[in-house]
C-alpha positions as CSV (number, residue, x, y, z in Angstrom):
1,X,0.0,0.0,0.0
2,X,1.1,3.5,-0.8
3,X,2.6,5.2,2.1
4,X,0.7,8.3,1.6
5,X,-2.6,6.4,1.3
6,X,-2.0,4.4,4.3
7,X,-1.8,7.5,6.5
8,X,-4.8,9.2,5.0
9,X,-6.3,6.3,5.9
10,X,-5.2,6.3,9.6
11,X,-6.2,9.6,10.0
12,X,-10.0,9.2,8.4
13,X,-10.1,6.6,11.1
14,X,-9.1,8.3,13.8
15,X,-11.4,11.2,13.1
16,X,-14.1,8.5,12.6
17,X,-13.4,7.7,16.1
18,X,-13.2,11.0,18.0
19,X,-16.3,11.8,16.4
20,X,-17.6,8.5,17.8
21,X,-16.6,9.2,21.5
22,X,-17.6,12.8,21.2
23,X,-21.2,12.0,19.7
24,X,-21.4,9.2,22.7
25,X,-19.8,11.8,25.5
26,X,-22.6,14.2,24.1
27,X,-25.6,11.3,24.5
28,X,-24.4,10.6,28.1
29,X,-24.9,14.4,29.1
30,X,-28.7,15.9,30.0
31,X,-29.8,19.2,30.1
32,X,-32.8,20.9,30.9
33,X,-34.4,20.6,27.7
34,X,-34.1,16.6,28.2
35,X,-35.7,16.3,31.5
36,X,-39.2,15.4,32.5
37,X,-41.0,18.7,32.2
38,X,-43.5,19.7,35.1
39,X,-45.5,22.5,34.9
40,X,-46.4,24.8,38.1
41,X,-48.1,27.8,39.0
42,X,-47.4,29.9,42.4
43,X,-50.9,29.0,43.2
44,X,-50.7,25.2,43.3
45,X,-48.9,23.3,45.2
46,X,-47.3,20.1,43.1
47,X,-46.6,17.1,44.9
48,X,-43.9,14.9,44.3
49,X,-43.8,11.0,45.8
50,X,-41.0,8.8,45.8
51,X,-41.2,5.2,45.5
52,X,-39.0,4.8,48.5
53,X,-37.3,7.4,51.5
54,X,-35.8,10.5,49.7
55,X,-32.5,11.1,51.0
56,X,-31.8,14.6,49.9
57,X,-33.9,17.4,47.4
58,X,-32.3,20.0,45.9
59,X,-33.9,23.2,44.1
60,X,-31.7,25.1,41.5
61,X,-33.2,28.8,42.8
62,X,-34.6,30.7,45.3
63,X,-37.7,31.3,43.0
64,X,-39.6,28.4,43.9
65,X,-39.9,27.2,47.5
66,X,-39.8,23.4,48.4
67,X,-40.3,21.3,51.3
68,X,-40.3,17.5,52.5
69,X,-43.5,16.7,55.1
70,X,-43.1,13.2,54.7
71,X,-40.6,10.9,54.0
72,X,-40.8,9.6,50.5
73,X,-42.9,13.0,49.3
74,X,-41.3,16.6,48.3
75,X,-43.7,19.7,47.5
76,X,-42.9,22.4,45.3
77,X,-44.3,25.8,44.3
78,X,-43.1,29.1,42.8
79,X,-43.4,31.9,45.0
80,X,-44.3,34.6,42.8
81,X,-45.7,35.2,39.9
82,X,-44.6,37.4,36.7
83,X,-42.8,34.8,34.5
84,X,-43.8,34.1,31.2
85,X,-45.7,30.5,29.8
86,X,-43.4,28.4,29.1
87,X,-40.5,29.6,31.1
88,X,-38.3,27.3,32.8
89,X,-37.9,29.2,36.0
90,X,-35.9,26.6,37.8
91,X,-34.4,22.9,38.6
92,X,-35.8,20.1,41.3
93,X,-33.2,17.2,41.9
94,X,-34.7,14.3,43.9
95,X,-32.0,11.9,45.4
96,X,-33.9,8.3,47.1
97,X,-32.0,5.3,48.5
98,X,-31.4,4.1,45.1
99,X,-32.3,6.3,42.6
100,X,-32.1,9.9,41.2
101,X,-34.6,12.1,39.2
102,X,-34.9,15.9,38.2
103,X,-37.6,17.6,36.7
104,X,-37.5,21.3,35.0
105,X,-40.5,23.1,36.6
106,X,-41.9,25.3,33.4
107,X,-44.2,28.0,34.8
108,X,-47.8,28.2,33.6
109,X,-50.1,31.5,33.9
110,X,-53.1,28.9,33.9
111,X,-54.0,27.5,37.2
112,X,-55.8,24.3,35.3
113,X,-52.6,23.6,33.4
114,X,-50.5,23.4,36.7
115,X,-49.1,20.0,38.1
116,X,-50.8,18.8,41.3
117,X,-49.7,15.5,41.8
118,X,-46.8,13.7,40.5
119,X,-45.3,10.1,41.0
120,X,-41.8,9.3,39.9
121,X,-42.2,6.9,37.3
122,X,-40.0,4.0,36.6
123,X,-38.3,5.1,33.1
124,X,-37.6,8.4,34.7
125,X,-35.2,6.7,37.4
126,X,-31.6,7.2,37.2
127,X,-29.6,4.3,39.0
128,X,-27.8,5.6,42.0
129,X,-25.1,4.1,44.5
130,X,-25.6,6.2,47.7
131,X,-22.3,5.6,49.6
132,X,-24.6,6.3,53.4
133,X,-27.3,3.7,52.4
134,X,-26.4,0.4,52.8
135,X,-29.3,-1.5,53.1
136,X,-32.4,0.1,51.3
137,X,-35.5,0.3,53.4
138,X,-37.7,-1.9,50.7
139,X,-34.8,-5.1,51.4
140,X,-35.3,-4.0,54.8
141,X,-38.7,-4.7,54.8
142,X,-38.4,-7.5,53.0
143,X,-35.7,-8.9,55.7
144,X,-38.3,-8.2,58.6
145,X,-40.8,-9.7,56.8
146,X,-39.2,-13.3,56.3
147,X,-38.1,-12.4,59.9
148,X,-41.6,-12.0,61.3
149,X,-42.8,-15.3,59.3
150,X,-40.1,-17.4,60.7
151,X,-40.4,-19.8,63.4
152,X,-39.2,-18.2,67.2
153,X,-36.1,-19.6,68.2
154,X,-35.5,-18.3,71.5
155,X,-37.9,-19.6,74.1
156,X,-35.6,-18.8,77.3
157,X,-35.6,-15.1,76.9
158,X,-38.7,-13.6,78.7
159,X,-40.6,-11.0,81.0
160,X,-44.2,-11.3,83.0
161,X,-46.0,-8.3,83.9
162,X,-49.3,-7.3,84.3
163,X,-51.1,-10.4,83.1
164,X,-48.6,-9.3,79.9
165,X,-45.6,-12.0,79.1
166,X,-42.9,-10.5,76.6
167,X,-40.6,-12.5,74.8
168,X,-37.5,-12.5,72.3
169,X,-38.4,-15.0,69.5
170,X,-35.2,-13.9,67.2
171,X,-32.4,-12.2,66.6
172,X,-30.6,-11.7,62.7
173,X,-28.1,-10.0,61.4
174,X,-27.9,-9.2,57.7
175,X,-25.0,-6.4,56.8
176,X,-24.8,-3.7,59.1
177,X,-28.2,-4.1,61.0
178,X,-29.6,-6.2,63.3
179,X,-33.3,-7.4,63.0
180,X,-34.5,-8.1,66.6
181,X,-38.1,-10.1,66.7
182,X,-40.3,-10.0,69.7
183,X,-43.7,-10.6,70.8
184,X,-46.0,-9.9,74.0
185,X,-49.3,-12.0,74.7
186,X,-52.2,-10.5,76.9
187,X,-53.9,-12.3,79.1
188,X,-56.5,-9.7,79.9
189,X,-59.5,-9.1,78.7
190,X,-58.4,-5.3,78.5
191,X,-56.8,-3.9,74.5
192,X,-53.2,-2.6,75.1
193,X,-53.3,0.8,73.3
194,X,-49.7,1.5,72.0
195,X,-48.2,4.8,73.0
196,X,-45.0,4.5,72.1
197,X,-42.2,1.6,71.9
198,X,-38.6,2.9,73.3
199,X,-35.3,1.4,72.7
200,X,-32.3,1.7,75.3
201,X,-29.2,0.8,76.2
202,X,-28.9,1.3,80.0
203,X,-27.1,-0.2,83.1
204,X,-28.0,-3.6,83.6
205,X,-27.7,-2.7,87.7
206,X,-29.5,0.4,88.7
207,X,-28.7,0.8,92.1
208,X,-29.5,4.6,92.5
209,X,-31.6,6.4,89.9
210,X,-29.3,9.6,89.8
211,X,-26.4,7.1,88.3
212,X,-28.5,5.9,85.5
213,X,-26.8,5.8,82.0
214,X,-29.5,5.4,79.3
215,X,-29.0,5.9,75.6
216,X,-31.8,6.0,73.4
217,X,-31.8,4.5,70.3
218,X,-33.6,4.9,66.7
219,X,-34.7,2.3,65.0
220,X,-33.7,1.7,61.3
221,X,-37.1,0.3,60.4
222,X,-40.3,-0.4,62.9
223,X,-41.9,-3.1,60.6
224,X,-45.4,-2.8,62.8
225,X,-47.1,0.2,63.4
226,X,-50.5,-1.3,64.8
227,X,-51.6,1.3,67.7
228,X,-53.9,-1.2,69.6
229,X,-53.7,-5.0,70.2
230,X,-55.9,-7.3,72.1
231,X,-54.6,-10.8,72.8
232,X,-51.2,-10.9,70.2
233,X,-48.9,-8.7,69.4
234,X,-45.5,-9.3,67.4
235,X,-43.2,-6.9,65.8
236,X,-39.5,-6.9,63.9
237,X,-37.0,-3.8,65.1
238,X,-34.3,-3.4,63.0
239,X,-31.1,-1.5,64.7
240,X,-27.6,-1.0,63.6
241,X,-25.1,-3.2,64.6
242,X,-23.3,-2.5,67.3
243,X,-21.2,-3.8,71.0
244,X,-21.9,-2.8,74.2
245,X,-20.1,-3.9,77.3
246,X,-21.4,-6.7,79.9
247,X,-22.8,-4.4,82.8
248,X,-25.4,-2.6,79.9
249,X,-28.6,-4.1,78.5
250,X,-30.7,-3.8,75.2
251,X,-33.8,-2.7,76.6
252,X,-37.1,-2.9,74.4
253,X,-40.0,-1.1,76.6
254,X,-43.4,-1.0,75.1
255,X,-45.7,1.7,77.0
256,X,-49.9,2.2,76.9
257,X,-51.7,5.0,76.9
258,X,-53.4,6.3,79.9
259,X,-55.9,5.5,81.8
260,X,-53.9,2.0,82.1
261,X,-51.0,3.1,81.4
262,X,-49.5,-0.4,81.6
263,X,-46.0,-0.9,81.1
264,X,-43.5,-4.1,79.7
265,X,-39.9,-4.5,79.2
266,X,-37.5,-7.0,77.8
267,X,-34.2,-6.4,78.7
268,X,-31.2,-8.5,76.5
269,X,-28.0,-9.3,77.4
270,X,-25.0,-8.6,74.7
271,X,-25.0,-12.4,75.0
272,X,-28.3,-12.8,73.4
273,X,-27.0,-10.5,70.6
274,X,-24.1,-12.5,69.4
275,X,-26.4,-15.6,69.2
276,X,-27.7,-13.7,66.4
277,X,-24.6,-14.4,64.1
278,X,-25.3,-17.8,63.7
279,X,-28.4,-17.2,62.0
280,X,-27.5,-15.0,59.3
281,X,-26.6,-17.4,56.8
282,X,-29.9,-19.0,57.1
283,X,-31.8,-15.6,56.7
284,X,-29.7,-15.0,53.8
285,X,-30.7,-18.6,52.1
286,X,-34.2,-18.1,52.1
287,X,-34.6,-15.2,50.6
């Protein structure tokens, strides 16, 4: 081959390539003009719900404001008026456990036109590793869930009060968390309204109340949130992994409303918590 003619030809491919990557570097870039499109008015508020918990929103501008009352839902709305149809007066960035999103809010001078209610959509989800979440909440449902069908395996680790008998019926560890099964059974005719249901980690000896060391914990995930029960209740915790010394105890207190007021604890000792390592394989196998 001609020397001349093989170069040219080297260099036609090259180009061919560059142009290749930069076509494909331009496809892998989005702008506002390629993003789901939501239309708003400063007189509606739009809605936007997540499939799952929503870890962080993010508005481009101080033109619209933007809030999150609940978990997995984000509100927006402009908070003047003045722009023209059509205008695309700013950005919303949604950020979930496992996914991403962004719509352009375009402003609309009709009301009628304006978004109310919005639910991210499965093609408009962006894959996304979030380095903080380990465990998503919907796999750590479904943990608690195989957790609360399973078969108690504890039968020594139990507290009577009240006509009320609490009791540890497992203890798993999956990753980072561990999911802590209990039940309590009523032997009154009375319903135990729920007020609230208190984690701790406190001295196992409390000789003088003014020497008390309690930590209270948050829960990952309460599977259960029944207010009432009247002969059965049973319910998965899941809590972050963790070690704590010999003279403290995992206390699970589950309180009533008043008039009763009844109270019942079950305390556990770090013991009871490393028993739950040799049941994570077997967690992990059926799911």
């Amino acid at each position: 081959m001609n020397i001349h003619k093989f170069i040219n030809t080297g260099l036609r491919l090259s180009l061919a390539v560059a142009a290749l990557l930069y076509t494909s570097s331009l496809s892998a870039q989005t702008t506002c003009q390629d993003v789901e499109k939501l239309t708003v008015n400063e007189n509606v508020t739009t809605v936007i719900t997540a499939s799952e918990p929503i870890q962080m929103m993010d508005i481009s501008t101080d033109k619209v404001a933007g809030d999150k009352p609940l978990d997995n839902v984000v509100t927006v709305k402009p908070k003047e008026g003045g722009h023209q149809d059509g205008d695309v007066i700013g950005i919303v960035t949604v950020i979930t456990e496992r996914y991403r999103v962004q719509y352009a809010l375009v402003y609309t001078t009709h009301i009628s036109e304006a978004v109310t209610d919005k639910e991210v959509e499965l093609v408009e989800r962006n894959a996304f590793h979030n380095p903080a979440v380990s465990m998503s909440t919907t796999d750590m449902v479904g943990y608690a869930m195989k957790v609360w069908n399973s078969p108690a395996r504890y039968r020594n680790v139990s507290t009577r009060k009240d006509k009320l008998k609490m009791r540890l019926n497992n203890i798993y560890v999956v990753g980072e968390y561990f999911f802590i099964d209990f039940s309590v059974e009523n032997n009154t005719n009375l319903p135990f309204n729920i007020d609230e249901l208190r984690i701790k980690l406190q001295d196992k000896k409390q000789e003088k109340a003014t020497n008390v060391q309690t930590i209270e914990l948050k829960p990952a995930l309460i599977l259960d949130r029944s207010t009432s029960f009247q002969k059965g209740y049973r319910n998965v915790v899941v809590l972050k992994k963790m070690t704590f010394p010999n003279d403290k105890v995992l206390t699970f207190e589950l309180s009533e409303k008043q008039i009763s007021g009844r109270t019942i604890s079950l305390d556990l000792d770090y013991e009871d918590v490393l028993a739950a390592d040799s049941f994570n394989s077997i967690l992990l196998n059926e799911r």
